[in-house]
C-alpha positions as a printed NumPy array, in Angstrom:
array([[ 87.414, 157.691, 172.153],
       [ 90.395, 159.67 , 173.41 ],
       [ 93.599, 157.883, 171.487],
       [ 96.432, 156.63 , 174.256],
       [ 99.88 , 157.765, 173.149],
       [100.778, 154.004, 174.966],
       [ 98.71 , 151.978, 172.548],
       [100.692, 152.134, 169.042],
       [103.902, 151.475, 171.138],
       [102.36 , 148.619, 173.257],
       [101.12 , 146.945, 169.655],
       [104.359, 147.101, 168.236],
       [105.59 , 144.311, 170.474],
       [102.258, 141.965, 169.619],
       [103.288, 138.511, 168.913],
       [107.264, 138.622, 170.102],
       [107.155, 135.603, 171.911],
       [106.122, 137.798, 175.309],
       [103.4  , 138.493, 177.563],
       [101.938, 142.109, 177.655],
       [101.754, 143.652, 181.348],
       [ 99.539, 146.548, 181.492],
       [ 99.108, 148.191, 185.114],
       [ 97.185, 151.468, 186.203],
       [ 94.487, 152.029, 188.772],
       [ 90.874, 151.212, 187.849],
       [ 88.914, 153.244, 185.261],
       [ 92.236, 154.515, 183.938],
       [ 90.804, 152.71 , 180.383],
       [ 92.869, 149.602, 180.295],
       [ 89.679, 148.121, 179.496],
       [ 88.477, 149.674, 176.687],
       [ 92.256, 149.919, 175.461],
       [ 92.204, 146.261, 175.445],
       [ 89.047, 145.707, 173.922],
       [ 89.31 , 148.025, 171.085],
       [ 92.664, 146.525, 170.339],
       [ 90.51 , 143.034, 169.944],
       [ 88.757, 144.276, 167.652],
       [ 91.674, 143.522, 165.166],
       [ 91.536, 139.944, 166.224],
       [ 87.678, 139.789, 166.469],
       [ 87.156, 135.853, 165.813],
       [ 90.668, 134.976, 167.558],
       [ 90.543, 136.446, 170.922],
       [ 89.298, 135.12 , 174.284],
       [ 88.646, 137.554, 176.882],
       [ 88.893, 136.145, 180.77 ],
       [ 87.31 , 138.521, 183.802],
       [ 89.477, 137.546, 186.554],
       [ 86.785, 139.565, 188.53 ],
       [ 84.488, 137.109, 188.251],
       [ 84.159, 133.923, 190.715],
       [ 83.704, 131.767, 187.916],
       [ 87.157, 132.653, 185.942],
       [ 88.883, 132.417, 189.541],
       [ 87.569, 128.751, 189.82 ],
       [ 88.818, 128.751, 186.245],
       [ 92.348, 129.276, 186.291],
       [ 92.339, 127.367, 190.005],
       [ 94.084, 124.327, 188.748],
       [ 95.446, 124.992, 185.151],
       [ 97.871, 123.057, 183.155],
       [ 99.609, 123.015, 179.681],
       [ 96.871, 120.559, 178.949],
       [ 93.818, 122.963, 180.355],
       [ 95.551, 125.956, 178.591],
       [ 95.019, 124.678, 175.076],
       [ 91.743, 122.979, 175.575],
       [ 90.774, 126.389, 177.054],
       [ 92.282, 128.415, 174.207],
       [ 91.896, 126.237, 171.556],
       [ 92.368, 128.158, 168.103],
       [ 92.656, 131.372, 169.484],
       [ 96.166, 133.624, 169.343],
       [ 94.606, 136.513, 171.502],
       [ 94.405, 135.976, 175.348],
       [ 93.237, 138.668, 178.023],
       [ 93.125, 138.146, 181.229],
       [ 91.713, 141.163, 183.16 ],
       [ 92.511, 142.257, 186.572],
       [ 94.777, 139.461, 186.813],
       [ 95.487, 140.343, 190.268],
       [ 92.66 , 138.268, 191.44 ],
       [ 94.192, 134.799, 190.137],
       [ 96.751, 133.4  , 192.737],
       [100.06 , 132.044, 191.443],
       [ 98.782, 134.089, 187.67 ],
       [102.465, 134.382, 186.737],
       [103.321, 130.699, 186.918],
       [100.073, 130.058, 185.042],
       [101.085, 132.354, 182.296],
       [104.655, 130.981, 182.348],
       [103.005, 127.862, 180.675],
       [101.506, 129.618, 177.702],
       [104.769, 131.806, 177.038],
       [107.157, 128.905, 177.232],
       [104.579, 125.882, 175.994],
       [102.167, 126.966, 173.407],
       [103.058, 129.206, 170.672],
       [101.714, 132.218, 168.778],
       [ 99.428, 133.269, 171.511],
       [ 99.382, 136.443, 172.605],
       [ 98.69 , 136.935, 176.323],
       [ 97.682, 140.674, 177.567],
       [ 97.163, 140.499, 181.304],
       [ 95.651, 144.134, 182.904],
       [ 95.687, 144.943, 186.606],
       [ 94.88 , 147.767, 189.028],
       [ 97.302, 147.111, 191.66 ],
       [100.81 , 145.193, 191.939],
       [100.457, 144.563, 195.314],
       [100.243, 140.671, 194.6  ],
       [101.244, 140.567, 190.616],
       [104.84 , 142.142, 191.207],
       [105.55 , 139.016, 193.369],
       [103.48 , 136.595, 191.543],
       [104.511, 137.811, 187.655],
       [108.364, 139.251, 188.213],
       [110.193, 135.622, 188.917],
       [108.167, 133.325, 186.718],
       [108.009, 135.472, 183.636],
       [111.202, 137.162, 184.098],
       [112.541, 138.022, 180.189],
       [109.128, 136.821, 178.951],
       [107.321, 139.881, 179.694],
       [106.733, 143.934, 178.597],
       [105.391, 145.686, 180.979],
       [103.892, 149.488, 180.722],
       [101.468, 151.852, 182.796],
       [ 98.362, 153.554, 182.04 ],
       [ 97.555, 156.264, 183.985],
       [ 94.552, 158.848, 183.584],
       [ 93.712, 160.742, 180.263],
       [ 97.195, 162.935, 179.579],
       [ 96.93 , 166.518, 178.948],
       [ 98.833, 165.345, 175.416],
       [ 96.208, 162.732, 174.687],
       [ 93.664, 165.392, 175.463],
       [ 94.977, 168.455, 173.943],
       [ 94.259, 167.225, 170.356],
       [ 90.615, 167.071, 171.256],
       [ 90.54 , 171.048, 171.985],
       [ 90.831, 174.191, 169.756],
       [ 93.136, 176.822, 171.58 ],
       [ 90.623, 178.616, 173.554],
       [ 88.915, 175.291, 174.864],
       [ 92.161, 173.835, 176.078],
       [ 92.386, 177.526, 178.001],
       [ 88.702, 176.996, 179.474],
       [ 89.737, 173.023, 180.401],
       [ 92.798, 173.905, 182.623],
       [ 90.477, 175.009, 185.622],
       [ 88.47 , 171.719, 185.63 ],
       [ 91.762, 169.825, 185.29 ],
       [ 93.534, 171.114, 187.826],
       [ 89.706, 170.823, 190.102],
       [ 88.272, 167.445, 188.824],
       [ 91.507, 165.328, 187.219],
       [ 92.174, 163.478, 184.576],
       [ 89.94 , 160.129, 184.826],
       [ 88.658, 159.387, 181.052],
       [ 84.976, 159.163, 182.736],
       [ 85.342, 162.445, 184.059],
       [ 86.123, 164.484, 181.06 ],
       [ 83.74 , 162.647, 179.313],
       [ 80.952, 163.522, 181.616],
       [ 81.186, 167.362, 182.157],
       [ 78.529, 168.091, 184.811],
       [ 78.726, 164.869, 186.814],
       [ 82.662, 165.041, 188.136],
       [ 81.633, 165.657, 192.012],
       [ 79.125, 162.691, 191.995],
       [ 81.452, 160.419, 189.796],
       [ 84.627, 161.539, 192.003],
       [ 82.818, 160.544, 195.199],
       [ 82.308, 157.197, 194.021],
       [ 85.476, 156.496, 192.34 ],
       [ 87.849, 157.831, 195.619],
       [ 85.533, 155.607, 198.02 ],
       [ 86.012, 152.015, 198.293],
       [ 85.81 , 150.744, 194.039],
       [ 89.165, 152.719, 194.128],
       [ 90.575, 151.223, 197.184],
       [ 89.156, 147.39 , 196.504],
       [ 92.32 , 146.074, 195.862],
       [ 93.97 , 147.322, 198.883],
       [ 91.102, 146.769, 201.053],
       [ 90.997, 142.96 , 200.237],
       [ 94.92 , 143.127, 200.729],
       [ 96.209, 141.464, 203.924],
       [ 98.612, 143.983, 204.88 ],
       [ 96.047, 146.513, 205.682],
       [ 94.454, 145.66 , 208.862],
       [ 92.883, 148.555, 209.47 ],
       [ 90.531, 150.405, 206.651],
       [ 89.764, 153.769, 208.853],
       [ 93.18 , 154.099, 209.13 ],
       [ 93.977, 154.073, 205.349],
       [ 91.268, 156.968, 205.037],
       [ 92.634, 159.006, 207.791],
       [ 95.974, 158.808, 206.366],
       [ 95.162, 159.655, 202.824],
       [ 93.771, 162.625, 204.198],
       [ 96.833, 163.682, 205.682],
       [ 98.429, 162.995, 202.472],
       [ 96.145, 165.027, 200.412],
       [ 96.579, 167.977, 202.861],
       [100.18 , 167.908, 202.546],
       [100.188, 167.52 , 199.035],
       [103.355, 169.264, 197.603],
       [104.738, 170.126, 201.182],
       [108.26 , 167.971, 202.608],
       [105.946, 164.987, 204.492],
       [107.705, 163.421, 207.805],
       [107.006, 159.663, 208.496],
       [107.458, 160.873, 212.459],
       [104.731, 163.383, 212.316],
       [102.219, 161.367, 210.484],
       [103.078, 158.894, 213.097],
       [102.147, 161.154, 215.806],
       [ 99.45 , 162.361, 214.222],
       [ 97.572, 159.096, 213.487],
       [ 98.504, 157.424, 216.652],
       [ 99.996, 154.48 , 215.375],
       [103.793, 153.823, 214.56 ],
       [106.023, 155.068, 211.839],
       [106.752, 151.93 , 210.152],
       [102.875, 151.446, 209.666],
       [102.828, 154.706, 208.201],
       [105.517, 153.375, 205.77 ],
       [103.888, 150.171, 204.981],
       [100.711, 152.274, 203.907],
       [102.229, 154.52 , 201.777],
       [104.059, 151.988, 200.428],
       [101.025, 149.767, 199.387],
       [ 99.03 , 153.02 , 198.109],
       [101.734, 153.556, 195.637],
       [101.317, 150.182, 194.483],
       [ 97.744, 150.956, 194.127],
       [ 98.415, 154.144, 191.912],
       [ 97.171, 156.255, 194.089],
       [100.188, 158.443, 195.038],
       [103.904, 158.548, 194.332],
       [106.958, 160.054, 195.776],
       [109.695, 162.441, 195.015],
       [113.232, 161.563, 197.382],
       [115.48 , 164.275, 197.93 ],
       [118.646, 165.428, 195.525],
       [121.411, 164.858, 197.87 ],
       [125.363, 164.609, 197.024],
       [127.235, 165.124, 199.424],
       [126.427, 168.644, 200.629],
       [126.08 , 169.461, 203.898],
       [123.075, 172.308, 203.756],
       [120.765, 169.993, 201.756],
       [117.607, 168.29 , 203.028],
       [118.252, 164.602, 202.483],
       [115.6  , 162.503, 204.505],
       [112.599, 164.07 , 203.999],
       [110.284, 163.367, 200.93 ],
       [107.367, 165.056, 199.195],
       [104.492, 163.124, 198.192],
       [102.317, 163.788, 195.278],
       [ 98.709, 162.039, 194.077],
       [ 98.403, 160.565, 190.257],
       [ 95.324, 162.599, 189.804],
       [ 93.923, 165.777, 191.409],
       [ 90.292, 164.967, 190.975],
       [ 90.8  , 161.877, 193.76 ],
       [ 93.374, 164.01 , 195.671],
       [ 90.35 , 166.893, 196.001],
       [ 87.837, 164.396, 196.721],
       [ 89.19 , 162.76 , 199.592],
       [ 89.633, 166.493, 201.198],
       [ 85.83 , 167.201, 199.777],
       [ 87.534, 170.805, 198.03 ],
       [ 86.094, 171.18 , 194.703],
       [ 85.804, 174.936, 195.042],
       [ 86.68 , 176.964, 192.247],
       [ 90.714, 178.115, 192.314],
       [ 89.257, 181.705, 192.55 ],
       [ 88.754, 181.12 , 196.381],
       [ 91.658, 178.051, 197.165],
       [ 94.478, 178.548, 198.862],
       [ 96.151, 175.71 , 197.212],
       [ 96.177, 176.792, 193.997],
       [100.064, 176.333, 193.519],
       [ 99.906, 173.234, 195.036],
       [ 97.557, 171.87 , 192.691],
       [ 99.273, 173.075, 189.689],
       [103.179, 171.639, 190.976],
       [100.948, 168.174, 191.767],
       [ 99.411, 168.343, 187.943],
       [102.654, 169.151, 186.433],
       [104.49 , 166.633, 188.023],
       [102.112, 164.043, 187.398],
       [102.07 , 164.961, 183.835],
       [105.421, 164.681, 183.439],
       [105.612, 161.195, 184.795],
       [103.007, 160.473, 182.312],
       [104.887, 161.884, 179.277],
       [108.271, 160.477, 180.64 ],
       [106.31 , 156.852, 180.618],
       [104.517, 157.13 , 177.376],
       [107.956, 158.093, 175.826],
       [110.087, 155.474, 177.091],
       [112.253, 158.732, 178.613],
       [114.27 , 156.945, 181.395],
       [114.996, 159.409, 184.252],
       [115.771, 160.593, 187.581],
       [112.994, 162.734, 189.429],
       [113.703, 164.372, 192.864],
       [113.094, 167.632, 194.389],
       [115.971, 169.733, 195.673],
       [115.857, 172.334, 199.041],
       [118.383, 173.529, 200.897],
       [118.155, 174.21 , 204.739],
       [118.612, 177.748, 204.231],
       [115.384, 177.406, 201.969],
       [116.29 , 177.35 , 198.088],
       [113.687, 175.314, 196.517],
       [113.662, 173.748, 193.041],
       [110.07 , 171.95 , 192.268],
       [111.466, 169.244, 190.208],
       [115.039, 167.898, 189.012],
       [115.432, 165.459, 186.499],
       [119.173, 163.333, 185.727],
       [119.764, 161.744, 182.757],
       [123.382, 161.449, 181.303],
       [124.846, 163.235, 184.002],
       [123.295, 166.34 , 183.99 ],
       [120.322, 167.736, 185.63 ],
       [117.282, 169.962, 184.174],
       [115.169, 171.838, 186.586],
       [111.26 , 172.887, 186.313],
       [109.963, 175.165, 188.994],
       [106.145, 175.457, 188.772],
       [104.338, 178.899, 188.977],
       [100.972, 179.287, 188.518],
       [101.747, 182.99 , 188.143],
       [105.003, 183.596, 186.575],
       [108.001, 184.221, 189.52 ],
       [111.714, 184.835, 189.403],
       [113.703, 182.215, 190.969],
       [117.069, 182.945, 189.977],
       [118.778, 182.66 , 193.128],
       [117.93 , 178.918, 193.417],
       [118.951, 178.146, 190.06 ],
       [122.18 , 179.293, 190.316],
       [122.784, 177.767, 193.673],
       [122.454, 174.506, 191.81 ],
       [124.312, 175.585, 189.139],
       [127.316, 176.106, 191.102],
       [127.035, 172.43 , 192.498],
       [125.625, 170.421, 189.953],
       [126.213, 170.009, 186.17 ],
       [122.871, 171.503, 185.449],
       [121.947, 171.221, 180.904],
       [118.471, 172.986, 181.736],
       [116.29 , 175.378, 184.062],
       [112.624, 176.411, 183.481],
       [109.934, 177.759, 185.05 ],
       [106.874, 176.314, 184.3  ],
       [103.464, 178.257, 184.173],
       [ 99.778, 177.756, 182.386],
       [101.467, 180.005, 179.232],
       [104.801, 177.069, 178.902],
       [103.144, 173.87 , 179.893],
       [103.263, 172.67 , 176.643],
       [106.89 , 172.24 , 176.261],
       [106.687, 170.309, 179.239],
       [103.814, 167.555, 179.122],
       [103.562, 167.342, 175.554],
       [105.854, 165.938, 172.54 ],
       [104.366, 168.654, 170.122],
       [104.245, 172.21 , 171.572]])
């Protein structure tokens, strides 16, 4: 099993009185993460499927009462994709704040329905973290030097899913499956999207744009359909993990861009899927693309796992100086530009300097990434 960098921190809140939230898309691992953590509490742990019909029916009308006959001596509750259970955070509010020394773990794939249903009732009784696909950190210790060399290519092509690495051989069939509808069944069954084919069309455009300044008007006129749909979508397939966006750096300076937005996917292996591109990066044309959208995404990964609060945006000005990726924190601003071949970029860099207090400026290739995704270069 590859060890999550999120699991020793998650543990060290067991038992505070609190409710563990862990969120990620599906066959991220917070399965067996969960499971292998009950291990330690073998004879004291009840594990509920909220998948299933029968836990649904369950947890339908639940009291204090219900609770405790239902738990009984146990002081280790799961309940997994807990998005399925209507009203789930009131439900929970009644073990947190009526039976003690129980601790409640509740996994989902999507907050479309548990931000609303879990923020109110349990606010200040819960912890709530994000697992995303394997991390090149969690993965490098798994590699001698000249494997982790041989493993970029297939990274960058086929992602970061823990099923994928683990099943070398197999990543095309495995991707298919997992970027077709067991990746999108939480949004599918969701009632703001009315219209599946659209979902697919847009991801497309998505995953063609990858890395590129994205307009909500021209995905609007390409799609045929208006630009607040467009919004709404993207919208609800960030809350499905599936994508995430960078805004804009913008104070007050007339030549910088300030409404558009880039939009990047958690994963390359789904992003090169839903295009059908798993050709080797000795014939892509989107080889720099792929790297910024791997960086990135490992970044937000490392930023997450090490409780590193910060600001991401991308900065461009209209006459076309271009910084990847600029993080704020105290202030001051570092910048990572991301090369897949190693490229001077000075004159952006000190554009920025001379408007911004600016602590840090990098650029980021295959021979660096280390110091950038990992805690131990």
């Amino acid at each position: 099993m590859i060890n999550r960098i999120i699991s020793p921190i998650i543990r060290e809140r067991f038992f505070d009185g609190k409710c563990i939230l862990l969120l990620g898309a599906r066959q991220t691992g917070k399965t067996t993460l969960v499971k292998n953590w009950m291990k330690q509490y073998a004879d004291s742990s009840l594990w509920l499927n909220c998948d299933e019909p029968s836990t649904r029916i369950l947890l339908e009308e639940i009291s204090t009462l219900k609770w405790k006959q239902l738990i009984g001596d146990k002081t280790f509750l799961v309940l997994d994709e807990a998005q399925q259970i209507k009203n789930i955070g009131l439900k929970i509010k009644l073990i947190t704040d009526q039976i003690e020394g129980v601790q409640v773990i509740i996994t989902g794939s999507s907050s479309l329905e548990l931000a609303n249903e879990i923020n109110e009732p349990l606010t200040g009784r819960k912890w709530e973290f994000n697992l995303f696909p394997i991390s090149w950190e969690e993965l490098k210790p798994r590699l001698t030097p000249s494997e982790q060399i041989q493993h970029l290519e297939p990274r960058l092509i086929f992602g970061m899913y823990p099923e994928i690495i683990m099943k070398p051989g197999k990543e095309v069939e495995l991707l298919n499956s997992l970027s077709g509808s067991y990746l999108y069944k939480d949004l599918l069954s969701f009632k703001g999207i009315r219209k599946p084919e659209l979902l697919e069309r847009l991801l497309r455009a998505l995953a063609l744009q990858m890395g590129h300044e994205v307009s909500y008007n021209e995905l609007s006129g390409l799609l045929q359909v208006d630009k607040n749909t467009i919004m709404n979508y993207i919208g609800l397939l960030e809350k499905a993990y599936i994508i995430f966006r960078l805004q804009p750096l913008s104070r007050n300076s007339r030549n910088e861009i300030t409404l558009s937005r880039k939009i990047y996917f958690f994963d390359n292996g789904i992003r090169n899927a839903i295009i059908s591109n798993f050709n080797p990066l000795s014939v892509r044309n989107d080889t720099g693309e792929l790297w910024e959208n791997f960086m990135i995404s490992e970044r937000i990964k490392f930023n997450h796992y090490h409780r590193r609060f910060v600001n991401m945006y991308f900065w461009r000005t209209y006459d076309k100086k271009e910084i990847d990726l600029v993080e704020e924190s105290g202030g001051s601003f570092d910048l990572f530009e991301f090369k897949w071949r190693k490229r001077n970029i000075k004159d952006a860099f000190n554009r920025f300097r001379s408007t911004y207090p600016t602590r840090t400026s990098h650029i980021i290739t295959p021979d660096n990434m280390d110091v950038f995704v990992t805690s131990q270069p």
